[in-house]
C-alpha positions as CSV (number, residue, x, y, z in Angstrom):
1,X,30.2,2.3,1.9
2,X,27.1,3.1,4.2
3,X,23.8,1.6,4.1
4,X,20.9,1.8,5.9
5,X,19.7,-1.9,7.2
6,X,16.4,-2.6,7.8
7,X,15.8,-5.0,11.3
8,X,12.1,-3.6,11.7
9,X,10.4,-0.5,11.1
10,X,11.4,1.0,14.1
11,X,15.0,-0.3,14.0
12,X,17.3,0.9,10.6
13,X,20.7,1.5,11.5
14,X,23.6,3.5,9.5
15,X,26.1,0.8,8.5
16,X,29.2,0.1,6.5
17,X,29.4,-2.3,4.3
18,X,31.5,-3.1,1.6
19,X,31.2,-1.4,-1.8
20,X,30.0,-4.1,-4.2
21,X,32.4,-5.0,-6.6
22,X,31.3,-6.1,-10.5
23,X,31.7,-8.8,-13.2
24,X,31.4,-8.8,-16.9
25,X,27.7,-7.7,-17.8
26,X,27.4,-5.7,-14.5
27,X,27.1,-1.7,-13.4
28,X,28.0,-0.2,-10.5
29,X,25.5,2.7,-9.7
30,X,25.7,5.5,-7.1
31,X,22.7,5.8,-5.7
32,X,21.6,9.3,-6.2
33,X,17.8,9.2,-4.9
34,X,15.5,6.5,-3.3
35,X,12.3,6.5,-2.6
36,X,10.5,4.9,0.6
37,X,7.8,2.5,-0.8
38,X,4.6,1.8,1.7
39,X,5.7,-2.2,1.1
40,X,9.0,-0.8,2.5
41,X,7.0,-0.7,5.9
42,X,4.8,-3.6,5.6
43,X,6.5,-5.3,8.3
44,X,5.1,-8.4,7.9
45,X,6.0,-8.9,4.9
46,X,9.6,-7.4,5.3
47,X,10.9,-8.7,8.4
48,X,11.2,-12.4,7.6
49,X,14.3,-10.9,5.5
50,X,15.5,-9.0,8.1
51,X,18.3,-7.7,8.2
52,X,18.3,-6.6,4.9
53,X,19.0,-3.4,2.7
54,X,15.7,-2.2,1.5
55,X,15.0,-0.1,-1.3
56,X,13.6,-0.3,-5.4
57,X,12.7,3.3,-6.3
58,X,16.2,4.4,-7.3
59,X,18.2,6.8,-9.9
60,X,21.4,6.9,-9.9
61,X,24.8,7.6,-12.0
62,X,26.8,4.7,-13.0
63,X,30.5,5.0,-12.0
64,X,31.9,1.6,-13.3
65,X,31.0,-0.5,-16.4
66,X,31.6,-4.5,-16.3
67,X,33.1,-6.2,-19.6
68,X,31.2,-6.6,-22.2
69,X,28.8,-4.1,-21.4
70,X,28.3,-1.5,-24.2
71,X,24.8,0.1,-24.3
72,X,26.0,2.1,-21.2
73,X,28.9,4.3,-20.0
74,X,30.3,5.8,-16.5
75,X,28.1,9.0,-16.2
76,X,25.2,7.9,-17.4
77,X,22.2,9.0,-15.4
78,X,19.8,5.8,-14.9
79,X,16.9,4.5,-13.2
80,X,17.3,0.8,-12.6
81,X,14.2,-1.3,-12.1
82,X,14.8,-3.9,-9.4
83,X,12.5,-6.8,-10.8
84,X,12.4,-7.8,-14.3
85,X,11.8,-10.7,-16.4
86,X,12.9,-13.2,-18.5
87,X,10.5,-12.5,-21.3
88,X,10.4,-16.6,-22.8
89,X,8.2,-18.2,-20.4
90,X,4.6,-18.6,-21.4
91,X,3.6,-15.8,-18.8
92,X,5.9,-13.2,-20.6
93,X,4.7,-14.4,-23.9
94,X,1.1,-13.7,-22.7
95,X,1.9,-10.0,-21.3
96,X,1.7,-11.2,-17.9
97,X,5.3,-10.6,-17.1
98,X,5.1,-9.7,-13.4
99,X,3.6,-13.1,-12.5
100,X,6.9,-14.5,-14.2
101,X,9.3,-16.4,-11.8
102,X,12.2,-14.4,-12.9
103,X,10.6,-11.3,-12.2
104,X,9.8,-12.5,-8.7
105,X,13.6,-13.2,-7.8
106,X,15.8,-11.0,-9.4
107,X,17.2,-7.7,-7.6
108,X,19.8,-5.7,-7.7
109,X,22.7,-5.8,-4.6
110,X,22.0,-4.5,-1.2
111,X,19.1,-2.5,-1.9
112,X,18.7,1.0,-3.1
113,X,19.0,2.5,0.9
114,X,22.8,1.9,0.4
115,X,25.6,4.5,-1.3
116,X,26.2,2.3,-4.0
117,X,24.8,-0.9,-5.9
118,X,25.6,-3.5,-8.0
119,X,23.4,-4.2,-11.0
120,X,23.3,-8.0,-12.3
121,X,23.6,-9.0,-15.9
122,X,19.8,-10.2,-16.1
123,X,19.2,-6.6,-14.5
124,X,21.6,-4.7,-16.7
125,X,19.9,-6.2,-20.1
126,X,16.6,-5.5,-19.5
127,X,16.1,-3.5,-16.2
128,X,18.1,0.2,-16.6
129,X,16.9,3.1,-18.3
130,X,17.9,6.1,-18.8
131,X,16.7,9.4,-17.4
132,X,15.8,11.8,-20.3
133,X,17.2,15.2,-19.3
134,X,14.1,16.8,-18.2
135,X,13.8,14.0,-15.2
136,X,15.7,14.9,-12.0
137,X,17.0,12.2,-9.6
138,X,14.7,12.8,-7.6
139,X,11.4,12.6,-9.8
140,X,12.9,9.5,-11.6
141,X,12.9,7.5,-8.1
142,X,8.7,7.8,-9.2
143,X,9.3,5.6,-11.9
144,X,8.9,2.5,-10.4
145,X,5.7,3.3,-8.8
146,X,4.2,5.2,-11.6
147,X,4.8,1.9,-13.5
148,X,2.9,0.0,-11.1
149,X,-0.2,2.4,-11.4
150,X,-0.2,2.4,-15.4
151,X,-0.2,-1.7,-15.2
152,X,-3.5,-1.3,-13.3
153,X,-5.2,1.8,-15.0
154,X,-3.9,-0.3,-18.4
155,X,-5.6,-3.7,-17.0
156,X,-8.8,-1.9,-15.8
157,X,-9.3,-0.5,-19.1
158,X,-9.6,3.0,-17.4
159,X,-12.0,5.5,-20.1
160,X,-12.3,9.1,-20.2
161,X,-15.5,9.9,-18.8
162,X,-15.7,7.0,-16.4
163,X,-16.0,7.8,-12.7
164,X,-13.4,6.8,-10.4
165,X,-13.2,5.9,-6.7
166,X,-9.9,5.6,-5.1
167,X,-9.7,4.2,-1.6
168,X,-6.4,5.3,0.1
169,X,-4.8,8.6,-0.5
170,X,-1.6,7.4,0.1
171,X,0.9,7.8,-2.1
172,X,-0.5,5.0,-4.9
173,X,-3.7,6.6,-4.2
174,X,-2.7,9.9,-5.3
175,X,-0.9,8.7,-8.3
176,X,-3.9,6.4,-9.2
177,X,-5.8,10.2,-8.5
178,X,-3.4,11.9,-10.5
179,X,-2.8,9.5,-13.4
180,X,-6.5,9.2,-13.8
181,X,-6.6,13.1,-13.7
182,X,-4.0,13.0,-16.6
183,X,-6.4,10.2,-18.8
184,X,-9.4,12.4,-18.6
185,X,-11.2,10.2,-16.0
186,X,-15.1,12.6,-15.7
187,X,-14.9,12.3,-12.0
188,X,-12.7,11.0,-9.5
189,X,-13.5,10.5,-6.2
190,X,-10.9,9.9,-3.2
191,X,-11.1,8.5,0.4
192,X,-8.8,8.2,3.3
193,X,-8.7,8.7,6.8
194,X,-6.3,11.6,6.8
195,X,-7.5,15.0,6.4
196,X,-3.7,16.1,5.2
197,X,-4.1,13.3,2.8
198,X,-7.5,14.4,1.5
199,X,-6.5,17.8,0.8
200,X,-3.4,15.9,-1.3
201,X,-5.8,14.2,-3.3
202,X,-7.9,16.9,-4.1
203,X,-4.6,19.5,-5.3
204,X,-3.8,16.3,-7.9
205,X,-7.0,15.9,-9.3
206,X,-9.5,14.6,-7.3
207,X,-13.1,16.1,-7.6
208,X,-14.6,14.9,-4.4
209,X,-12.6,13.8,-1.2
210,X,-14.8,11.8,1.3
211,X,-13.8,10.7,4.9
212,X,-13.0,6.4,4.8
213,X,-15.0,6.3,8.3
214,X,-18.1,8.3,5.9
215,X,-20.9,5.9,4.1
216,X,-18.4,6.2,1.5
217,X,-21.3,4.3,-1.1
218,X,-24.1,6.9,-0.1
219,X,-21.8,10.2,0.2
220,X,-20.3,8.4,-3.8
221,X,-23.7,8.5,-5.0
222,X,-24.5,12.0,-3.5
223,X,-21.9,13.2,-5.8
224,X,-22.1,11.4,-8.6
225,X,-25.9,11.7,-9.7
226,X,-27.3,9.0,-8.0
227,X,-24.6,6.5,-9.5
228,X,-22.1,4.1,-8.0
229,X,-18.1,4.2,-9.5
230,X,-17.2,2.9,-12.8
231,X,-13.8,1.8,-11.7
232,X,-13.0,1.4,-8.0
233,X,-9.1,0.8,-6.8
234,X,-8.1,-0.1,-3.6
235,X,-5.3,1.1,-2.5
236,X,-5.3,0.6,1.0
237,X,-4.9,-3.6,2.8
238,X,-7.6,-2.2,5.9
239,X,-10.7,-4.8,5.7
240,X,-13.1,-1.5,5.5
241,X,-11.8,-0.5,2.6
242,X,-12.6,-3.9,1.0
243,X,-15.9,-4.1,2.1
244,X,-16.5,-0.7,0.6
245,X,-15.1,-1.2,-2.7
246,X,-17.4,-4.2,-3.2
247,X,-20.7,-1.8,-2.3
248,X,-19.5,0.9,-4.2
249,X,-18.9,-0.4,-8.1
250,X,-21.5,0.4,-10.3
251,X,-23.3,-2.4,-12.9
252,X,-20.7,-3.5,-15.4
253,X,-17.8,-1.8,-13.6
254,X,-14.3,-2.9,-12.0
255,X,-12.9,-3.1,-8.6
256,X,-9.5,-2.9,-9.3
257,X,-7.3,-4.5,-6.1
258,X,-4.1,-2.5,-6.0
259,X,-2.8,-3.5,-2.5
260,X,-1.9,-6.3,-0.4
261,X,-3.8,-7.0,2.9
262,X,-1.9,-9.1,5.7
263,X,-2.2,-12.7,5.4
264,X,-4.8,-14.7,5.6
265,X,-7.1,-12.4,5.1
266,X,-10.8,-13.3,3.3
267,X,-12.9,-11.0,1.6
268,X,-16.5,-12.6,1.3
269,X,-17.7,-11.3,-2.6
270,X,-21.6,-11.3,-3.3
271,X,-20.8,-13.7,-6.5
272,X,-24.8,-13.9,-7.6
273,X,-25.3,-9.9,-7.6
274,X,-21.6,-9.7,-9.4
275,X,-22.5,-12.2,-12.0
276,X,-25.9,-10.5,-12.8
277,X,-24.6,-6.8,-12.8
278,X,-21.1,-8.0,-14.9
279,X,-19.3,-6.4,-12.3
280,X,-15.3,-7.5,-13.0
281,X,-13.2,-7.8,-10.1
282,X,-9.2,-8.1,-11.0
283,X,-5.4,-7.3,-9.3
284,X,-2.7,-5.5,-10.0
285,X,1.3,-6.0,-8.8
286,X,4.0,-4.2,-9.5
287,X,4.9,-3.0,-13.0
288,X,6.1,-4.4,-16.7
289,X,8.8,-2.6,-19.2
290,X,6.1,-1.6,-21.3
291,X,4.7,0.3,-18.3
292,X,7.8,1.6,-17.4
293,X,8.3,3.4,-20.1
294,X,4.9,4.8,-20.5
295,X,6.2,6.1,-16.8
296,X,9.0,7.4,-17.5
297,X,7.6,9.8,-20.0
298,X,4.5,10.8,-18.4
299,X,6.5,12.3,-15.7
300,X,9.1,13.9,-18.7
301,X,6.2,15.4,-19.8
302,X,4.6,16.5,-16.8
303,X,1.4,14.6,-17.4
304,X,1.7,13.4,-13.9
305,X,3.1,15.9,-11.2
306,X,5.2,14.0,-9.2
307,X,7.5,16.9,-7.9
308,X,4.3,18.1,-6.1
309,X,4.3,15.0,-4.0
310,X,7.5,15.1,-2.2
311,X,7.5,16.1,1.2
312,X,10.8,15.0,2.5
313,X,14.4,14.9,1.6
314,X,16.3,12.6,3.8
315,X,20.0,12.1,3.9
316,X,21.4,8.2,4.6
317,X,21.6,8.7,8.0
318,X,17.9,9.6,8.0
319,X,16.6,6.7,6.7
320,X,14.9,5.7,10.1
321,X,13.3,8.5,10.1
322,X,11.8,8.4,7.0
323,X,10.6,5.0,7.8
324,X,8.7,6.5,10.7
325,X,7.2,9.2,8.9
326,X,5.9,6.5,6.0
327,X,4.6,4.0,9.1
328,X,2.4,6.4,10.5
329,X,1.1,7.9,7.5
330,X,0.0,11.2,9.1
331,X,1.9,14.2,7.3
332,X,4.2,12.9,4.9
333,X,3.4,11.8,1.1
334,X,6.5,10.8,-0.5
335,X,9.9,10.6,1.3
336,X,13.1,10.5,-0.7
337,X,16.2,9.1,0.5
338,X,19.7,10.8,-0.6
339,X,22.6,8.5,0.1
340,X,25.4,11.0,-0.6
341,X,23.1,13.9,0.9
């Protein structure tokens, strides 16, 4: 089968590889639709795997069943979560299932930039869902990201009414803009440094769009009588962003941390001013079943548009490409990969 392996962000080559082959428990899935995630092309985070087979946003039909497998059948159209957990340990049992150790090392094999995969037992029992008829490939390769953004709405305790700042119009940007949209948020508020971007966030729901390089507190208050944010997410690793969030949460609000920086990385946090103003400062990675399937059917029901927010359709071969188009963030929002394209 071909695959598209990752060296570095500017290096993904169209290889073969051989189609997986499956045990008892296990699926075989052909990958229908992939999405590029922006970890995809956080290269320092990605290349001390390299070379590798990336990709975790995919639907797909299965073509094989293993033995002993009976919940699914060959045509069944699934999205397969690449992470999941082992629900016993003391962090599942709490809710806090993506700091499990099971969650952080299971995956499915290559990766979903690949023809086919092979889904593991673990994955196969708790991990693959099925796509309700009124959710394309394509749109189910949201569901893994979607996820991620109800985990932190759901942690943040998001209310209709409250005001909402997201910094970053990328894509977890705009579906933090358009999930917040879809909860009844009273005013959202977007930043970024691309106008294409800005205009993005304002078609999904955002009220106000402000330049990131902008006195993004001062220009917030402007437009929002004089007040700060009630809930801030960053969604964006650049240091200004940061700073900003921590200037621009009103008394007894949230900065919600949705994305990595690089390593190493400090952010200095004015504890005194927090601790007298009850500001609440938490993160928020990746995504549990429970969120997953509030996912799934907000985008069957159209709560959350994510058809609008495909820009590219790439075939296999393509893959580099898309890459590109992610890494430099100008004019692209979400880029979908098509295997058999």
């Amino acid at each position: 089968m071909r695959v598209a392996m990752y060296y570095n962000n500017k290096d993904v080559r169209l290889e073969e590889m051989l189609t997986p082959q499956i045990g008892p428990g296990e699926l075989l899935v052909k990958v229908i639709a992939c999405g590029i995630c922006g970890s995809d092309v956080m290269e320092w985070y990605r290349i001390k795997e390299a070379p590798r087979v990336l990709g975790h946003e995919i639907t797909g039909e299965i073509v094989e069943v293993g033995e002993g497998v009976e919940r699914y059948q060959v045509g069944d159209r699934v999205f397969v979560f690449h992470h999941v957990p082992c629900n016993t340990c003391r962090y599942c049992l709490k809710g806090q299932h993506t700091v499990c150790e099971t969650f952080h090392t299971t995956r499915y094999d290559p990766g979903g930039f690949a023809e086919y995969l092979r889904v593991p037992p673990i994955n196969v029992d708790r991990g693959v869902y099925k796509l309700p008829d009124e959710v394309s490939f394509e749109d189910g390769a949201f569901i893994e990201p979607l996820a991620c953004v109800v985990r932190g709405q759901r942690l943040a305790r998001l209310q209709p009414g409250q005001t909402v700042l997201v910094l970053g119009s990328g894509i977890s940007g705009l579906l933090h803009v358009a999930l917040a949209h879809a909860l009844g948020a009273g005013r959202i508020v977007a930043t970024d440094l691309n106008e294409y971007r800005l205009n993005a966030a304002q078609r999904l729901g955002a009220d106000v769009v402000i330049h990131a390089e902008e006195d993004v507190p001062a220009r917030l208050r402007q437009a929002n009588e004089d007040r700060l944010a009630d809930l801030v997410i960053v969604c964006t690793g650049a240091f200004p962003a940061l700073t900003q969030a921590l200037q621009s949460v009103d008394r007894g609000g949230t900065v919600l941390f949705f994305a990595p920086t690089e390593p190493g990385v400090d952010l200095p946090v004015p504890v005194n001013d927090f601790w007298s103003n009850g500001i609440t400062l938490i993160p928020s990675y990746s995504g549990s079943p429970l969120d997953t399937t509030v996912a799934i059917e907000l985008i069957r029901a159209r709560r959350v548009p994510v058809h609008e927010m495909i820009t590219h359709r790439l075939s296999l071969a393509e893959t580099g490409l898309g890459f590109q188009l992610v890494a430099e963030a100008r004019e692209s929002i979400k880029v979908i990969i098509e295997p058999h394209r």
